[in-house]
C-alpha positions as CSV (number, residue, x, y, z in Angstrom):
1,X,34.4,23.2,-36.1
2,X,33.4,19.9,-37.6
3,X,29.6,19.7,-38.5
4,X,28.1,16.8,-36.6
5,X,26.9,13.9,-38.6
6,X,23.9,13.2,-40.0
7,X,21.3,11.5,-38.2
8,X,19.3,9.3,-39.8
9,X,16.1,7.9,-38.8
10,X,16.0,4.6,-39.0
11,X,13.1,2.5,-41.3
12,X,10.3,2.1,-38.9
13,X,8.3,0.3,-41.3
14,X,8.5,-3.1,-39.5
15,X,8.6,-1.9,-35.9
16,X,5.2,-0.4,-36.5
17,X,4.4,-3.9,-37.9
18,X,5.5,-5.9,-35.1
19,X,3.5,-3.4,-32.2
20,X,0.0,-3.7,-34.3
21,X,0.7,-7.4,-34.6
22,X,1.5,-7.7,-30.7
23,X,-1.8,-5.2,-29.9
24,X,-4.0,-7.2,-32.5
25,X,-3.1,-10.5,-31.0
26,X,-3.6,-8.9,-27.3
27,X,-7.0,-7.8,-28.1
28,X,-7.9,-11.0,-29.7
29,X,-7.1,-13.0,-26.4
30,X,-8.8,-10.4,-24.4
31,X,-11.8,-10.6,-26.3
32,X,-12.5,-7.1,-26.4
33,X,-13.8,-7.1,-23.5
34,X,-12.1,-3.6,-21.9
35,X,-11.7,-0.2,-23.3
36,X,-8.6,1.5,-22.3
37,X,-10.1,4.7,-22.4
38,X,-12.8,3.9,-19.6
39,X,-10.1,2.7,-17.3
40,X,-9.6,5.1,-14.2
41,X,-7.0,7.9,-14.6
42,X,-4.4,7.6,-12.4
43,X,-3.7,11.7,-13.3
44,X,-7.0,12.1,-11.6
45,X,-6.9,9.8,-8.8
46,X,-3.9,11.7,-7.3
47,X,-5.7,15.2,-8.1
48,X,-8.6,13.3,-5.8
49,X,-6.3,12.4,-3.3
50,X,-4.4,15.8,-2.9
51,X,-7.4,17.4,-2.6
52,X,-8.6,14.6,0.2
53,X,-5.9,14.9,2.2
54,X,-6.3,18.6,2.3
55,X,-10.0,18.1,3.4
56,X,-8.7,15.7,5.9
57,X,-5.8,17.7,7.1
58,X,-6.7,21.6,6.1
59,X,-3.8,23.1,8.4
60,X,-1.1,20.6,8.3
61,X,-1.2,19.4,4.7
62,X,-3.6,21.6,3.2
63,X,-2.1,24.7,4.0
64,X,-4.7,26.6,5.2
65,X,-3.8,29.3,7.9
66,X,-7.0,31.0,8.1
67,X,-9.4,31.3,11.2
68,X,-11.6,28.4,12.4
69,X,-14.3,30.5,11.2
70,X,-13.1,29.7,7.6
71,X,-12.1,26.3,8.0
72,X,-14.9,24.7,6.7
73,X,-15.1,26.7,4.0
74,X,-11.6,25.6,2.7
75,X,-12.8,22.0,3.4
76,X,-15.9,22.6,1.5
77,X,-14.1,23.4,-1.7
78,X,-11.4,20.8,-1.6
79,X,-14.2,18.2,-0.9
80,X,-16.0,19.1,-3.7
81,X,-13.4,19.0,-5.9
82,X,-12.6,15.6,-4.8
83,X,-15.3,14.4,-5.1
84,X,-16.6,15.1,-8.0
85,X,-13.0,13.8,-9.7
86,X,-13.5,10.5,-8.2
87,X,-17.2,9.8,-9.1
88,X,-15.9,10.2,-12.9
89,X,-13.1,8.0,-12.0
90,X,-15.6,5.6,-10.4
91,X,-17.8,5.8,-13.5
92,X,-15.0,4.9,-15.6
93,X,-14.3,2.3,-13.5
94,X,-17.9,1.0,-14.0
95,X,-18.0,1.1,-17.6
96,X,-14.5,-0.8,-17.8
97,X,-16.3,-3.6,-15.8
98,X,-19.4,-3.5,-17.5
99,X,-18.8,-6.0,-20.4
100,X,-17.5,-8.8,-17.5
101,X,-21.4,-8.2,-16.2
102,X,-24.4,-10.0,-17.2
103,X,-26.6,-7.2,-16.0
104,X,-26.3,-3.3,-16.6
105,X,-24.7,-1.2,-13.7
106,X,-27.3,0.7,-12.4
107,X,-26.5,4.6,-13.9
108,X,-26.2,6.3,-9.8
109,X,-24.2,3.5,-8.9
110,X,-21.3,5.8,-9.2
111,X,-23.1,8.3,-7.1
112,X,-23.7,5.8,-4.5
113,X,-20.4,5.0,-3.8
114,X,-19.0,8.3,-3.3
115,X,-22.2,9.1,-1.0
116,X,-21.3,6.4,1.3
117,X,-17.3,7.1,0.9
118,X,-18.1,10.7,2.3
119,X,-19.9,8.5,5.2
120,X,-16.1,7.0,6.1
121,X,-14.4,10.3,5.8
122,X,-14.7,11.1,9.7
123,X,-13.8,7.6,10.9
124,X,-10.7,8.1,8.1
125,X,-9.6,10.8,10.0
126,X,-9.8,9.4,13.3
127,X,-7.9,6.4,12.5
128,X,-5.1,8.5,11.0
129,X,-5.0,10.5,14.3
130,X,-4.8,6.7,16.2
131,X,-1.4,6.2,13.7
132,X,-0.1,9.2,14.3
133,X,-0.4,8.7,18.2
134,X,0.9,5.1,17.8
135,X,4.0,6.5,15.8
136,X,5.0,9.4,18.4
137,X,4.8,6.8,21.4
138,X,6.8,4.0,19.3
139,X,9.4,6.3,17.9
140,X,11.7,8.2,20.7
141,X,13.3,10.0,17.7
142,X,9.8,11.7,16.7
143,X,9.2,15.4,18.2
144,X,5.9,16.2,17.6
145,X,2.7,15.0,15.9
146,X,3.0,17.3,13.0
147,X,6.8,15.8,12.4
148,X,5.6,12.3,11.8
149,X,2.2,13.3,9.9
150,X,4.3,15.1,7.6
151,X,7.5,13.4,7.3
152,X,7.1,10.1,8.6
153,X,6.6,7.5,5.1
154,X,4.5,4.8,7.5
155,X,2.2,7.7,8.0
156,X,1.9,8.7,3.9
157,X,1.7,5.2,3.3
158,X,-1.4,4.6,5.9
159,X,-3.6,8.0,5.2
160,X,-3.8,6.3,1.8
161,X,-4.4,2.8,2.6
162,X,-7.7,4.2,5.1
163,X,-9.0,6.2,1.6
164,X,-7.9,3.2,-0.6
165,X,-9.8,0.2,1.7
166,X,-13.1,2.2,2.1
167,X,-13.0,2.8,-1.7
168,X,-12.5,-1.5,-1.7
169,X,-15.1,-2.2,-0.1
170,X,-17.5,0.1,-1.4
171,X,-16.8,-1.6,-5.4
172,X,-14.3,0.1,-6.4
173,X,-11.4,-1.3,-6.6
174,X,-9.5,-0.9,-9.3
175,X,-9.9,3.4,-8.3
176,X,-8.8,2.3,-4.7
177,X,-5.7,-0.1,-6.0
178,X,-4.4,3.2,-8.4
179,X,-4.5,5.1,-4.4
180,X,-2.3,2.2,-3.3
181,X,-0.2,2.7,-5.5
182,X,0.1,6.4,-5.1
183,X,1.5,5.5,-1.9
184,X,3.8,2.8,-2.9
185,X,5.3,5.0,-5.6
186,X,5.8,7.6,-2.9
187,X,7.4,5.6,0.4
188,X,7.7,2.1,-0.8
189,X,5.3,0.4,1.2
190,X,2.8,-2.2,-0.9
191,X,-0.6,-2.5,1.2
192,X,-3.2,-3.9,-0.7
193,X,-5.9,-2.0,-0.3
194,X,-8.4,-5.3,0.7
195,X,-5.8,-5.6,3.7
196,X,-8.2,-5.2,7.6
197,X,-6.1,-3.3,9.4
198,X,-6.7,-1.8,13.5
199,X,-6.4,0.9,15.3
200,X,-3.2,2.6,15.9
201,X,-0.9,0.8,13.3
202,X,2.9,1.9,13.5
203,X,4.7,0.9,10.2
204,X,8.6,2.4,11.2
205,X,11.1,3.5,8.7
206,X,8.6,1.0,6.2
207,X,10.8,0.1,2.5
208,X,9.9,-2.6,1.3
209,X,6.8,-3.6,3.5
210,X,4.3,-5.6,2.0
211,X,0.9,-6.3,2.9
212,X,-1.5,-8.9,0.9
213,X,-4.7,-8.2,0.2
214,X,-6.0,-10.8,2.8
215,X,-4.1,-10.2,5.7
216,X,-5.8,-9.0,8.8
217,X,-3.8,-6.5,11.2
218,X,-5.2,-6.0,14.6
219,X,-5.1,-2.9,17.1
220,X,-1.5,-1.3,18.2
221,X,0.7,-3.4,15.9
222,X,4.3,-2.0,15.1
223,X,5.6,-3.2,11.7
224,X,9.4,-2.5,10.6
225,X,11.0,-2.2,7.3
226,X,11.5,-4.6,4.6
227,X,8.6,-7.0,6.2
228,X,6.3,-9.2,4.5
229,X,3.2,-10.9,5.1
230,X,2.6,-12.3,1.5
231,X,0.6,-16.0,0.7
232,X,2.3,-18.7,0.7
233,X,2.3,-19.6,-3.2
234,X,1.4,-18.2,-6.0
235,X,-2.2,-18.6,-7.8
236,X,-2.2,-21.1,-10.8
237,X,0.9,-22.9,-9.5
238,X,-0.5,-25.2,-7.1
239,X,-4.2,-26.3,-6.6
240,X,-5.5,-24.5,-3.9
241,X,-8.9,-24.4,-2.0
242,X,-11.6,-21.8,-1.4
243,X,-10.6,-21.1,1.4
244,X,-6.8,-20.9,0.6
245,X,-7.7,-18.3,-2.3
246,X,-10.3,-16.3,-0.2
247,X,-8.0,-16.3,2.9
248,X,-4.0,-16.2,2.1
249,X,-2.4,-14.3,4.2
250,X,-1.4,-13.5,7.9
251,X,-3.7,-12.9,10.5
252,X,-1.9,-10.4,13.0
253,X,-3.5,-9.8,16.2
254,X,-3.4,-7.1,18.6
255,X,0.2,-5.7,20.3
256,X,2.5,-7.5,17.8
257,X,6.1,-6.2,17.1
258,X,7.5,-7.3,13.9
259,X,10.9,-6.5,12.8
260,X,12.9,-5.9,10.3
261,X,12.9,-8.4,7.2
262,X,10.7,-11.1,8.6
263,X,8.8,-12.6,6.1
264,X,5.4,-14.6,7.3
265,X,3.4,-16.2,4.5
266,X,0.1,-17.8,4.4
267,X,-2.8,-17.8,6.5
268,X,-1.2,-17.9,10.1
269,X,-2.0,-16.5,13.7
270,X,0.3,-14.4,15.1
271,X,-0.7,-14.3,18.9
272,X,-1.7,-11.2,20.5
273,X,1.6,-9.6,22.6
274,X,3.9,-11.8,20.3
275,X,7.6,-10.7,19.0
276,X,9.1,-11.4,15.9
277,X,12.6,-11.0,15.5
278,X,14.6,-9.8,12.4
279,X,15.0,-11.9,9.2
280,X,12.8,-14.2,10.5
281,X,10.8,-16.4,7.6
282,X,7.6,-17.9,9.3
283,X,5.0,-20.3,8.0
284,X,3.3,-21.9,11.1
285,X,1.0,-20.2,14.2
286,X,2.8,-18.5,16.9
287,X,1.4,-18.6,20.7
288,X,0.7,-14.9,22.4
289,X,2.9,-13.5,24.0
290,X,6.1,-15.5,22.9
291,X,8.9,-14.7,20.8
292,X,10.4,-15.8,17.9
293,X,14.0,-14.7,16.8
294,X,16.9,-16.2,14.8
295,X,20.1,-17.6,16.8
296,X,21.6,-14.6,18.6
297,X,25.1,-13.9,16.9
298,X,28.4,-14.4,18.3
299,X,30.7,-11.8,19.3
300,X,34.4,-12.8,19.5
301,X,37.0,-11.3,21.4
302,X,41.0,-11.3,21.8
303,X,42.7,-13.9,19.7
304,X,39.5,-15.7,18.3
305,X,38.8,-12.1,17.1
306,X,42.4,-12.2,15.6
307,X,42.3,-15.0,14.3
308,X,39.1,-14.8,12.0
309,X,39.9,-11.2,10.9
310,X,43.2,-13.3,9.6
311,X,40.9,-15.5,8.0
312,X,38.8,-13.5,6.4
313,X,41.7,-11.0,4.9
314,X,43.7,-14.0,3.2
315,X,46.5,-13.7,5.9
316,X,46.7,-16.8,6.7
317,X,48.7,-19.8,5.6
């Protein structure tokens, strides 16, 4: 048996160079400004999470199969847990900011936030519930309630987006954007989590969704797969107003249907009741209760039908 060769390492000596250069001139632009090691963990923020949901959900995704007599108990503990993890996180979050301030964060800031975020937990919960009812009446493929708060990615996606936007709004957002992105990594569906959105939000099948941190979603709104309601161009391309940066993406009202692949950028109204069709791209206002859809296709028959499959195999002259 033939020994294998030897591996040599190769000279590192000017890799290591070329990274401390590239940090060094990183840090020089940056000014100093942030320490990595006060930026949230993102280890952390999903230990939060899990132990969120479980509060939230104690039978169905908490695993809990006690009495009711117990039940808050078991939601005690994984609140506490939770919470304490993400007012560290929120405090590291805090100090990462606190060189861009011109005035010292107060120190129970931190203490604040997750006292008011425990405030949002009920209403958290009940808007779940309102998804979950909106998926089992949108989805005729969907057997029960547990199914689609288990299984169903729009769900996943949507019980993290109601933590993430209450942890937005309350200052922290770069803690809320790592949840976000929990859920993004998970099912593939990018809310930002500044997006407004109702009660009762169906997001079906959901890859490659994307909501911008602007956009406003109303009440009973069904979103399908690969959609997108993005701004219209990109910051630091063009010039753009106040409020084009403050407002720059869709406003969806109530009882829209939006399927699959239709991209709608910049700071439109989609009309309450309205329909948009597949692979539609959208950049103008659109009445309630209308519908907007690409030309229907054409389906050809007998010796049309012929014919093209001819054409498209290379069989004919």
């Amino acid at each position: 048996m033939t020994a294998a060769p030897h591996q040599q390492v190769p000279d590192l000596d000017d890799a290591i160079a070329d990274l401390r250069a590239a940090r060094d001139a990183w840090r020089r632009e940056d000014g100093g400004r942030h320490s990595v090691a006060h930026f949230p963990s993102r280890i952390e923020v999903e230990r939060a999470i899990g132990d969120l949901v479980v509060a939230l959900f104690p039978g169905r995704l908490g695993g809990y199969a006690g009495d009711s007599a117990g039940e808050d108990a078991f939601v005690d503990s994984a609140l506490r847990r939770a919470l304490t993890i993400l007012q560290r996180q929120v405090t590291s979050e805090l100090a990462y900011w606190q060189e861009e301030s011109a005035q010292v964060f107060d120190p129970s800031q931190p203490a604040m936030i997750v006292r008011l975020f425990v405030a949002e937990l009920g209403p958290i919960r009940e808007m779940v519930d309102a998804d979950v009812r909106a998926a089992f009446l949108g989805d005729p493929a969907a057997r029960s309630a547990d199914e689609i708060l288990i299984c169903y990615p729009g769900i996943v996606a949507m019980l993290h987006h109601r933590i993430a936007h209450a942890l937005y709004n309350l200052g922290a957002p770069i803690v809320a954007r790592i949840v976000s992105e929990l859920a993004n990594t998970r099912t593939g569906i990018d809310i930002h989590p500044g997006a407004t959105i109702g009660r009762g939000v169906f997001i079906d099948h959901g890859t490659g969704v994307v909501i911008g941190e602007t956009a406003i979603i109303g009440d009973r709104v069904q979103i399908y797969q690969h959609v997108t309601l993005g701004a219209r161009s990109p910051l630091g391309v063009t010039d753009m107003s106040v409020r084009e940066r403050l407002a720059r993406h869709p406003i969806v009202e109530d009882d829209v249907v939006i399927y699959a692949g239709a991209t709608i950028l910049g700071r439109v109204t989609i009309g309450r009741g309205a329909t948009i069709g597949g692979n539609v791209w959208l950049l103008e206002d659109v009445p309630p209760d209308s519908v907007v859809a690409q030309p229907t296709a054409v389906i050809l028959k007998g010796d049309a039908a012929t014919q093209l499959h001819e054409t498209l195999r290379g069989r004919t002259a």
